[in-house]
C-alpha positions in Angstrom: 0.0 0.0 0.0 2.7 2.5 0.8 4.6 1.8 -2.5 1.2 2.9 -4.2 0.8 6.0 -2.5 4.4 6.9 -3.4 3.8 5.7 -6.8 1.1 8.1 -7.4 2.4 10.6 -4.9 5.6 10.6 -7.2 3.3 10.7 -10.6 1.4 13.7 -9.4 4.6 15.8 -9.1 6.0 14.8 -12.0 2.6 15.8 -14.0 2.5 19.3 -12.0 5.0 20.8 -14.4 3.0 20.5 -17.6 -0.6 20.8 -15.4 0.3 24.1 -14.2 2.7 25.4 -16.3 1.8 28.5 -18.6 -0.6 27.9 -21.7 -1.3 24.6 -20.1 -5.3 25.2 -19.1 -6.7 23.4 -16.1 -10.4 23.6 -14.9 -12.8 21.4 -13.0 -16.4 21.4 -12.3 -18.6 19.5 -9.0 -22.1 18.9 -9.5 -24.1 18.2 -6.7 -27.2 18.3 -8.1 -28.2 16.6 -11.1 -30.8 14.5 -13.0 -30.3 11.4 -15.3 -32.4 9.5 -18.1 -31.4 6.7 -18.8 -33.2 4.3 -21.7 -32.3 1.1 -22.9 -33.5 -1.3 -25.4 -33.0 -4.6 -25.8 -33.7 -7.4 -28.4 -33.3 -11.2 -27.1 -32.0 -14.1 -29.3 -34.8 -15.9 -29.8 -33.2 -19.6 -30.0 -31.8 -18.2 -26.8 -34.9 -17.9 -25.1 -36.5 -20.9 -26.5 -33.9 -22.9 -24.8 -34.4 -20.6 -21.1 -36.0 -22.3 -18.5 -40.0 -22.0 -18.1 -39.7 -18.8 -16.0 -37.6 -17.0 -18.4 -39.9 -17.8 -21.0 -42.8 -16.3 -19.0 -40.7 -12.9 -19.1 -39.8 -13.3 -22.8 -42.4 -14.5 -24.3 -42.8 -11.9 -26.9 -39.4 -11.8 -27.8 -39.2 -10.6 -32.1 -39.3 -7.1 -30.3 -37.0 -4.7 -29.0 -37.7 -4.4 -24.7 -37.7 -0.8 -23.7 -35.9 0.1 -20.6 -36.7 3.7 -18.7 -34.6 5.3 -15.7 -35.4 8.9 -13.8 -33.3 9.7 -11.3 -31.5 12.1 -8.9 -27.6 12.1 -10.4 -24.3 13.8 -9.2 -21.1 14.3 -11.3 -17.6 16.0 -11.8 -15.4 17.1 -15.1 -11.9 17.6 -15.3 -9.8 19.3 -18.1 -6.8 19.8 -18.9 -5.8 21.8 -22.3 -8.3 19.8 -24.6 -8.7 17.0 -22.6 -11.5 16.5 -20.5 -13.1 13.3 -18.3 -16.4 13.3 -17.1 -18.0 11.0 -14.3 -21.9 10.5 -13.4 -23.2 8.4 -11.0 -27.2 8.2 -11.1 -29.2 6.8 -8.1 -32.2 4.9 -9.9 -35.6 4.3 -7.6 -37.9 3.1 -10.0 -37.7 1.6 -13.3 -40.6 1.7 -15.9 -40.3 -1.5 -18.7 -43.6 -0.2 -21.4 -43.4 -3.6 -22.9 -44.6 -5.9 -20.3 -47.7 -4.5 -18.2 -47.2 -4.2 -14.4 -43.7 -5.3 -14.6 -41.5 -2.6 -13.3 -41.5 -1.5 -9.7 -39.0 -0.1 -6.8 -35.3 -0.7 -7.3 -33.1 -1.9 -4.4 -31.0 0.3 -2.4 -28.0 -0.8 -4.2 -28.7 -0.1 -7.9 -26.8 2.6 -9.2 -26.2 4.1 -13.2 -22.3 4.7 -13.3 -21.6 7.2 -16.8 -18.7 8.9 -18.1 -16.7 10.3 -20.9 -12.9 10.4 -22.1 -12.6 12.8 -24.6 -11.6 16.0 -26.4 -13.0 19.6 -26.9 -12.7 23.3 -27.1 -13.4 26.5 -24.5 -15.0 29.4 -26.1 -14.7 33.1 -24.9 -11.8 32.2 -22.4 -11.2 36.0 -21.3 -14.5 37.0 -20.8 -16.7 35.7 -17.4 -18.8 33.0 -19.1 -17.1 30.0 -20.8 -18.6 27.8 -23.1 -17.2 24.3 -23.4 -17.8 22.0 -26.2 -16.5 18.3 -26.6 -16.9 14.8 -27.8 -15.4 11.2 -27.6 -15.7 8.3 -26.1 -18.6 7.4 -24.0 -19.1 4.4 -20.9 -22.0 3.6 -18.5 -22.1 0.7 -16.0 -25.6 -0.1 -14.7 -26.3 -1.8 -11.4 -30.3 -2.9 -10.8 -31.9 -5.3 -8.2 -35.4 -5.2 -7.8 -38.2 -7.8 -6.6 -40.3 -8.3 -9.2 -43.9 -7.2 -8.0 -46.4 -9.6 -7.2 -48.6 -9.2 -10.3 -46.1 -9.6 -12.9 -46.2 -13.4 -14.8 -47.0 -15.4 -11.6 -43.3 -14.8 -10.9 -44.2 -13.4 -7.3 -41.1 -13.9 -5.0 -38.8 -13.6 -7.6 -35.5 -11.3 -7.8 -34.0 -9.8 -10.7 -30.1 -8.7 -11.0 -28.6 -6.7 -13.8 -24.9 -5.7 -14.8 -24.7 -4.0 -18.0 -21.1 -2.6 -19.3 -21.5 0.0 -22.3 -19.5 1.9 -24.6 -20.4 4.3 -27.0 -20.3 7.7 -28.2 -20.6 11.2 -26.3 -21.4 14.6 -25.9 -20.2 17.0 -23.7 -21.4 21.1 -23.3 -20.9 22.7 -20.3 -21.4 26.9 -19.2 -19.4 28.5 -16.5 -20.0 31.8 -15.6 -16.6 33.0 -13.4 -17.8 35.7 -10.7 -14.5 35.2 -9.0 -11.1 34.8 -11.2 -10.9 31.5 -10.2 -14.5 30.6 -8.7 -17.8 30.0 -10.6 -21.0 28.4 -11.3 -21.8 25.6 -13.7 -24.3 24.4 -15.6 -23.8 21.2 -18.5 -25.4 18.3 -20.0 -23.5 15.5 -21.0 -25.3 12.7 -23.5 -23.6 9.0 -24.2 -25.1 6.6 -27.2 -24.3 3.3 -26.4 -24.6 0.2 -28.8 -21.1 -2.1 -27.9 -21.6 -4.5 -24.9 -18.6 -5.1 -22.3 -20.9 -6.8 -20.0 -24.3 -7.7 -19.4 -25.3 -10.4 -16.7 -29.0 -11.0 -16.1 -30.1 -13.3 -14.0 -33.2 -14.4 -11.5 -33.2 -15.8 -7.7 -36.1 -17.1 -5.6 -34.2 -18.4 -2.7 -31.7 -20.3 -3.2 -32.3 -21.3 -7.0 -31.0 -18.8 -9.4 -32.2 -19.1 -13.5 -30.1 -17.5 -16.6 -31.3 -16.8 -20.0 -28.7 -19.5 -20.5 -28.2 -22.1 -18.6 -25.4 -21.5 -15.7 -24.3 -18.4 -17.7 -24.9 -14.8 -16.1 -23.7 -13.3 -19.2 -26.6 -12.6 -21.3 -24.4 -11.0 -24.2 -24.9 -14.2 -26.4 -28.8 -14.2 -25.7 -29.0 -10.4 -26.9 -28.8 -9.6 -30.4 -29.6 -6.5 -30.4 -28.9 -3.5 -28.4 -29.0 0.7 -27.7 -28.6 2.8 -24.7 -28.8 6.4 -24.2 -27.6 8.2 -21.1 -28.8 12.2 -21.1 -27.6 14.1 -17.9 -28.2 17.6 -16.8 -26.4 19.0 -13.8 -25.5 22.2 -11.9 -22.1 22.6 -9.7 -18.9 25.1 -9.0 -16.4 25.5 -11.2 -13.1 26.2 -10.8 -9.9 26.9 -13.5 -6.8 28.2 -13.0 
């Protein structure tokens, strides 16, 4: 542990130079308060679920469709740049899930589900002598979701039932952010940031009752294979302090 710290302690001063140094810019932005959407849709591999165990089935029964997905949610985030570089980090604290494709089946999410999102990319500040500073940027875009929910007692017969999701995504994103400077150094913020997402990392779904756990294939909590089909888009809007030097 103390060879990390030094590692990075050492790293951080050899960046400083070229961090601080003239023509080098450096600003950062913390949002506290923030709202996410988040929307995914899905399309199942329909050999896949043919071949899923009976309770699966019940789920995916109408499967030559595309599943729609829909998150609202209370969301806080931070950017940092440096020059043209910027990275971006979300995190998105989902309650309540709506699924439009299959009546009476969404419901209250688990404490521990969570929408992780972020960018890496590259853009431009406009108007950098005047108060207000208007950033504009794009690259690559990521999002990790985290659900659990009981699925509620009217849904399928499947009463008792608990669902778990893990979904890795990469796409493409958009960053624009405003900062209006009322101190050299000190501002206010206000961006939205917007990720498409269409390549799976990960995507493990899978359902528990008890002690007996069921996969849309059999022992495998990687549904990638069973999806053949797949978009995700992750819209965030949030207000913060900003700071640049």
């Amino acid at each position: 542990m103390k060879k990390k710290i030094l590692c990075m302690f050492i790293g951080l001063m050899l960046m400083a130079p070229f961090v601080f140094s003239e023509g080098v810019g450096f600003s950062a932005q913390v949002s506290p308060v923030g709202f996410m959407n988040f929307n995914v849709w899905t399309k199942y591999d329909k050999d896949t679920i043919a071949h899923a165990p009976t309770e699966v089935r019940k789920i995916f029964k109408d499967y030559d469709k595309f599943f729609h997905d829909g998150y609202n949610m209370y969301a806080l985030g931070a950017d940092l740049r440096i020059s043209s570089a910027y990275l971006t980090l979300n995190v998105g604290l989902p309650r309540q899930i709506t699924i439009d494709d299959i009546k009476n089946f969404g419901g209250t999410l688990n404490n521990n589900s969570f929408i992780f999102n972020g960018q890496l990319g590259c853009g431009g500040t406009f108007f950098k002598d005047s108060p207000i500073n208007l950033f504009v940027g794009g690259g690559v875009g990521f999002d990790i979701i985290r659900t659990t929910r009981n699925i509620p007692a009217t849904a399928l017969a499947l009463a008792g039932w608990t669902e778990d999701r893990l979904i890795g995504l990469l796409g493409l994103g958009l960053n624009v952010g405003v900062s209006f400077y009322f101190l050299p150094h000190v501002g206010i913020f206000a961006g939205v940031t917007d990720n498409l997402s269409f390549i799976q990392v990960s995507n493990q779904q899978y359902y528990t009752h008890g002690t007996v756990s069921e996969y849309l294939q059999k022992g495998v909590k990687d549904a990638k294979q069973a999806v053949s089909g797949l978009l995700a888009n992750n819209f965030t809007a949030r207000l913060g302090i900003a700071f640049k030097l």
